[in-house]
C-alpha positions as CSV (number, residue, x, y, z in Angstrom):
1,X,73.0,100.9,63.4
2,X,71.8,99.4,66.5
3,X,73.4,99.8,69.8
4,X,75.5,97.1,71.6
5,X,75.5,96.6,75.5
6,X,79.2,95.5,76.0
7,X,78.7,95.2,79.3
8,X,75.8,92.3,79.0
9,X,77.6,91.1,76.6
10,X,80.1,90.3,79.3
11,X,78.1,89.5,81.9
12,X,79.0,92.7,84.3
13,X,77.6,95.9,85.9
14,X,78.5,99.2,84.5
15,X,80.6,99.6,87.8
16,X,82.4,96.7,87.3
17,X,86.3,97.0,88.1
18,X,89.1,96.1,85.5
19,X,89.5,92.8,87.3
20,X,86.5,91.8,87.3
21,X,85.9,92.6,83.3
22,X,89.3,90.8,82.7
23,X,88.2,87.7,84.7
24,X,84.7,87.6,82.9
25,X,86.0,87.8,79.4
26,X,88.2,84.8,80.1
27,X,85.8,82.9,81.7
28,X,83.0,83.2,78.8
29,X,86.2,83.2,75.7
30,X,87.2,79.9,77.4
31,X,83.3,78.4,77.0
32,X,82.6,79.7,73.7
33,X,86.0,79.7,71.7
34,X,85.5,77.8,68.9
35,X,88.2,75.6,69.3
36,X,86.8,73.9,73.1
37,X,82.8,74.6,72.4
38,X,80.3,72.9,70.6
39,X,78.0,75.7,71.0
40,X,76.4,76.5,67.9
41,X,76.8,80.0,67.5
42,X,80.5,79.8,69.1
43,X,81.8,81.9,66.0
44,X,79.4,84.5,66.7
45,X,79.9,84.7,70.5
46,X,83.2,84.6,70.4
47,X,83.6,87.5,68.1
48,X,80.9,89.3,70.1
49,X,83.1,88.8,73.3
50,X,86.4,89.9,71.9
51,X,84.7,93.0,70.1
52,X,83.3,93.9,73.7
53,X,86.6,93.2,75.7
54,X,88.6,95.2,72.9
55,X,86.6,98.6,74.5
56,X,85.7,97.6,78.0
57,X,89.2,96.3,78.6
58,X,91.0,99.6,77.9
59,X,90.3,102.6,80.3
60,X,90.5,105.5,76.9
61,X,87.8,102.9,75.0
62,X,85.5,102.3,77.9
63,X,84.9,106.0,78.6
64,X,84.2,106.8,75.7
65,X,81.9,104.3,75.4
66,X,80.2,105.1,78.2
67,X,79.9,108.6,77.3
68,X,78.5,108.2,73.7
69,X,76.0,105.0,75.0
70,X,74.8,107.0,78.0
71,X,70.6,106.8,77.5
72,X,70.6,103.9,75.1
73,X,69.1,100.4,75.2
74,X,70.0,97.5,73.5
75,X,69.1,96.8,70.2
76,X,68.1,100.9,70.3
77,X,68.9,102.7,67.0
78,X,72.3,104.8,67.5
79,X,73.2,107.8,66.2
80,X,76.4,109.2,67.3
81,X,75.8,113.0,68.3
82,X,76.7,115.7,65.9
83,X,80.1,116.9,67.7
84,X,81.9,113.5,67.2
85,X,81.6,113.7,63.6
86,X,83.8,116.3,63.4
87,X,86.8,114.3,65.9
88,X,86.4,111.2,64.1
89,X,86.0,109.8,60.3
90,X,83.1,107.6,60.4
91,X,83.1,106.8,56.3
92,X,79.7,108.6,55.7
93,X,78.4,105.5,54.4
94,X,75.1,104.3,55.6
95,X,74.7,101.4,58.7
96,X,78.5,102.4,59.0
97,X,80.4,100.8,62.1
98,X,80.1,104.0,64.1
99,X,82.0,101.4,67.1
100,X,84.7,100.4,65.1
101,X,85.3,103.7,63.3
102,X,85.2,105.8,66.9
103,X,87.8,102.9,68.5
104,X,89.9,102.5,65.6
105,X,90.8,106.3,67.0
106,X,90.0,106.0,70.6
107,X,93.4,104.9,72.6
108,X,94.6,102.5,69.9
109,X,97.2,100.2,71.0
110,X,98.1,96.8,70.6
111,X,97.5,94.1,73.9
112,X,99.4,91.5,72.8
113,X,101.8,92.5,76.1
114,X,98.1,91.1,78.1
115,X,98.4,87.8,76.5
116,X,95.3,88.0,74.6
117,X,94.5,88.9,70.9
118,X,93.6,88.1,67.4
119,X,97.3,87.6,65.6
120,X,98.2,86.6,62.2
121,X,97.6,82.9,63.5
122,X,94.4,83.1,65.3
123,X,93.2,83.7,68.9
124,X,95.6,83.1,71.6
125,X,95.0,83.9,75.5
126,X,97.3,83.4,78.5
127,X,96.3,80.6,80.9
128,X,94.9,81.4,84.2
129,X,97.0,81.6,87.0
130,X,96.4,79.0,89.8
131,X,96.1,79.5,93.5
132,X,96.9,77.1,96.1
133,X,98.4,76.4,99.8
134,X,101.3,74.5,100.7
135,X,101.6,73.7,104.4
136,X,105.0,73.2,105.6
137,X,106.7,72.3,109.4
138,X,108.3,75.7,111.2
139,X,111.6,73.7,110.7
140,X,111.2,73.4,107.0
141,X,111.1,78.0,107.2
142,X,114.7,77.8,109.0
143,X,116.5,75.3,106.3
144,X,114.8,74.8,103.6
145,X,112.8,71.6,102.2
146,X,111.9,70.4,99.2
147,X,107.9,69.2,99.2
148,X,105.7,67.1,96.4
149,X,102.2,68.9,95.8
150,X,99.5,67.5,93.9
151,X,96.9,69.3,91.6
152,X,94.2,68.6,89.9
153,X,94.3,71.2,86.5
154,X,92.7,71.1,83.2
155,X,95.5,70.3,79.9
156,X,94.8,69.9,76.4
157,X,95.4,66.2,75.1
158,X,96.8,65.3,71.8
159,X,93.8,66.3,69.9
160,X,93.3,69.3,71.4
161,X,90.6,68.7,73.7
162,X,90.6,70.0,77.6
163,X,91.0,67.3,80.1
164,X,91.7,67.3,83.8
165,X,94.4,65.4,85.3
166,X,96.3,64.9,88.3
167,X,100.0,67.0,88.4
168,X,102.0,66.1,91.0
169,X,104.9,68.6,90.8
170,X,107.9,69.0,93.6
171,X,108.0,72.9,94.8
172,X,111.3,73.7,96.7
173,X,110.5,75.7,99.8
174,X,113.5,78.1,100.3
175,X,115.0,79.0,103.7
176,X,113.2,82.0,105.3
177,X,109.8,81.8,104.4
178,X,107.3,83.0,106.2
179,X,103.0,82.1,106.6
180,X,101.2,84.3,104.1
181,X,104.0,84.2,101.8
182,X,103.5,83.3,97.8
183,X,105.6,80.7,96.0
184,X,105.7,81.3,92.2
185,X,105.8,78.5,89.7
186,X,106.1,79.8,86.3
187,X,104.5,78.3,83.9
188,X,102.4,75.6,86.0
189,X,98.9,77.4,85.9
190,X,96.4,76.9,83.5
191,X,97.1,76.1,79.5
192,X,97.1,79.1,77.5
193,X,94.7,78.7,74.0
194,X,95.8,78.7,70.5
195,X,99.4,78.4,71.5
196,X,99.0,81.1,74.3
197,X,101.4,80.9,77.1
198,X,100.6,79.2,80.3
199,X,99.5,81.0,83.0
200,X,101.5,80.7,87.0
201,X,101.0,78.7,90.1
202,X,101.2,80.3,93.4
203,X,101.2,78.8,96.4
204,X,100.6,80.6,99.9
205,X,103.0,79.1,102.4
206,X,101.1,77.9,105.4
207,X,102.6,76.6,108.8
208,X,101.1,73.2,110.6
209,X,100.4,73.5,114.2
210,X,102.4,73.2,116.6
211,X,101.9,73.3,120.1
212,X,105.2,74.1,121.2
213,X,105.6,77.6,118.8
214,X,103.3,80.6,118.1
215,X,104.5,83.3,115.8
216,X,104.4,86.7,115.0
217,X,105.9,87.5,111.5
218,X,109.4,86.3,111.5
219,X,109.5,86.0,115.3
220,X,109.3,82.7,117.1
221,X,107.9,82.2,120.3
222,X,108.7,78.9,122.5
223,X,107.4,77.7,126.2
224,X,110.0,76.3,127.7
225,X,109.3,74.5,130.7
226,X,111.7,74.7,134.4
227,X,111.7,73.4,137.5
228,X,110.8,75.7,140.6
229,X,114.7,75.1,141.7
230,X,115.7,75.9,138.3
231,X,113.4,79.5,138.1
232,X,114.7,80.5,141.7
233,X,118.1,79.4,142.1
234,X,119.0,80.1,137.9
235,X,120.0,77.5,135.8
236,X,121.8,76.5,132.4
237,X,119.4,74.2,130.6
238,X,119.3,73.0,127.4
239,X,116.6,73.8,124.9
240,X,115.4,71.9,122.1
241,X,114.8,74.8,119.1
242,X,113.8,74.6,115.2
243,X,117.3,75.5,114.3
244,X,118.8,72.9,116.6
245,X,119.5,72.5,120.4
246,X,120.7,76.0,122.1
247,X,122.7,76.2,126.1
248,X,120.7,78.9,127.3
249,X,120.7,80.6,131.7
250,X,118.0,80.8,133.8
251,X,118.0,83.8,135.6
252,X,117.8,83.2,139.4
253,X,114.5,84.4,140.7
254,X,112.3,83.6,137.5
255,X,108.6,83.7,137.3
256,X,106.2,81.6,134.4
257,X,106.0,84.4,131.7
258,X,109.0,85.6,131.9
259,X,110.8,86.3,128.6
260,X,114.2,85.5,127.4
261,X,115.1,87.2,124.1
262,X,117.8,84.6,121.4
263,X,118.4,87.6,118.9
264,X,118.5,86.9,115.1
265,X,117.2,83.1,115.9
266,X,113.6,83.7,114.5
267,X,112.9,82.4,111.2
268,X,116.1,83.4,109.4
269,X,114.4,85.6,106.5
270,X,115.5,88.3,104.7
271,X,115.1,90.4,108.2
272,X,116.1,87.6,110.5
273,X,113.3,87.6,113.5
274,X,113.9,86.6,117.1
275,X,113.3,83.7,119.5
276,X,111.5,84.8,122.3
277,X,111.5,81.7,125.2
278,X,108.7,82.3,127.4
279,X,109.1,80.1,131.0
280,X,106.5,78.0,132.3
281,X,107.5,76.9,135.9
282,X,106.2,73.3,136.6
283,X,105.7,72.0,140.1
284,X,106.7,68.3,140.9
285,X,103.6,66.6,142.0
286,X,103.5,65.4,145.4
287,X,102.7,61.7,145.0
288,X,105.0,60.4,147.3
289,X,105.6,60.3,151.1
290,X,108.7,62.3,150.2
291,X,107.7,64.8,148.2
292,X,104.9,65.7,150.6
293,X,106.9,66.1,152.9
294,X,109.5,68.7,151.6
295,X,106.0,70.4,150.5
296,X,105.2,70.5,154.2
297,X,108.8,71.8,154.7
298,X,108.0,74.8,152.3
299,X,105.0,75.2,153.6
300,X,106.3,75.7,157.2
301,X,110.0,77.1,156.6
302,X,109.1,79.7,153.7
303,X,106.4,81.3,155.1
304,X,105.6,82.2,151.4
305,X,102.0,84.4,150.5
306,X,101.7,84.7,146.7
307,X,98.3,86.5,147.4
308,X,100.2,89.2,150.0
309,X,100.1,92.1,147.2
310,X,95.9,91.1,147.1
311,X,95.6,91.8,150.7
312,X,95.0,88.6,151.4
């Protein structure tokens, strides 16, 4: 019998991870199943595919495959050495199978649980998953929204052939999610084939910009501007927040940068974050007889040095 190179067959390396054999063997069953390609040999390929998949896909399988083929070359004559005779009933008849007997034994187990197989009624294969962002506004991760997203994703028409379309489907954002999270859709990925399940759709929640916010998991952070009379006198201002307007007090004596903490009014998720209100003091500009003047009154009444600690 001659010797079989799953792994070309596939289109990997030897080192090739799980993943990456799984992902190849979908990608070449999908362009050579006989019911999508006109290929001419699509029969033939196919069954070449699933015959290498059936070993390479399951861990027991693929070392012993690797392990009996070590040293041979495609095409090679094989002769399966002495001491596996004796673990494994190869039928004794000439040009036997000596793949299909060993694996018949080797880690037998169904994978219909993977969603792909040969079953009473012919090939079937989970769809692919699909992966996709959805940007939402920092408001919509404190209550909630409901958003339309459009796809473009391969179906199967009436007669069976694949064609891409347009879905537009509307994905409901739920209150307290954060950037990097993953929305599933069941169902909404790619069609299975031969009456396969579809496979999922999941969408990685991004935030748009916004000027006014930066965030650091759950936690918000907002500049909120004040008035120099507001930072050094103290205050109660009112600040416009994504969960609504909030009464909050300017400490007396406040410098731009300085923090204050609204506990539990981050992005409500399932470990509520905080709001962290960062001051930014803004100076009136003096573009007026008036307001030159009180500067000249600071100036000369307050005696003020920011630059004393500098030595200056």
């Amino acid at each position: 019998m001659e010797y079989k190179d799953y792994y070309k067959v596939l289109g990997v390396e030897r080192s090739a991870s799980a993943d990456e054999i799984k992902k190849a063997y979908r990608k070449l069953v999908r362009q050579y199943h006989p019911d999508i390609s006109k290929h001419k040999d699509a029969d033939a390929k196919t069954k070449d595919i699933n015959e290498a998949y059936d070993v390479l896909g399951d861990a027991e399988k693929r070392a012993a495959y690797d392990e009996l083929g070590r040293g041979y070359r495609p095409g090679q004559d094989f002769r399966p050495p002495p001491e596996w005779s004796s673990q494994f009933d190869f039928g004794g008849a000439e040009g036997s199978d000596f793949f299909s007997d060993l694996f018949a034994h080797v880690g037998r187990r169904s994978r219909a649980g993977a969603g792909a197989g040969m079953g009473g009624g012919g090939f079937r294969m989970a769809g692919e998953d699909i992966r996709a962002a959805i940007a939402i506004d920092l408001r919509d991760a404190y209550q909630g929204a409901t958003r339309k997203v459009t796809l473009r994703v391969p179906e199967q028409d009436a007669s069976g052939r694949t064609v891409t379309r347009d879905r537009t489907l509307s994905v409901s954002i739920p209150k307290g999610v954060t950037p990097g999270q993953q929305l599933r859709l069941g169902g909404q990925g790619h069609p299975g084939t031969g009456g396969g399940p579809a496979g999922n759709l999941y969408l990685e929640v991004q935030l748009n910009p916004d000027p006014r916010y930066r965030l650091e998991g759950a936690h918000v952070y907002e500049n909120v501007p004040v008035t120099p009379w507001e930072a050094a006198l103290g205050a109660r201002i009112s600040v416009p927040t994504p969960s609504g307007p909030v009464e909050v007090t300017v400490p007396s004596g406040s410098q731009s940068g300085r923090k204050l903490r609204l506990k539990g009014r981050g992005i409500p998720a399932a470990t509520p974050g905080d709001l962290y209100l960062i001051l930014d003091v803004v100076l009136p500009p003096a573009s007026s007889d008036r307001a030159r003047e009180l500067y000249q009154a600071m100036a000369r009444d307050l005696a003020f040095n920011p630059r004393e600690r500098m030595g200056a």
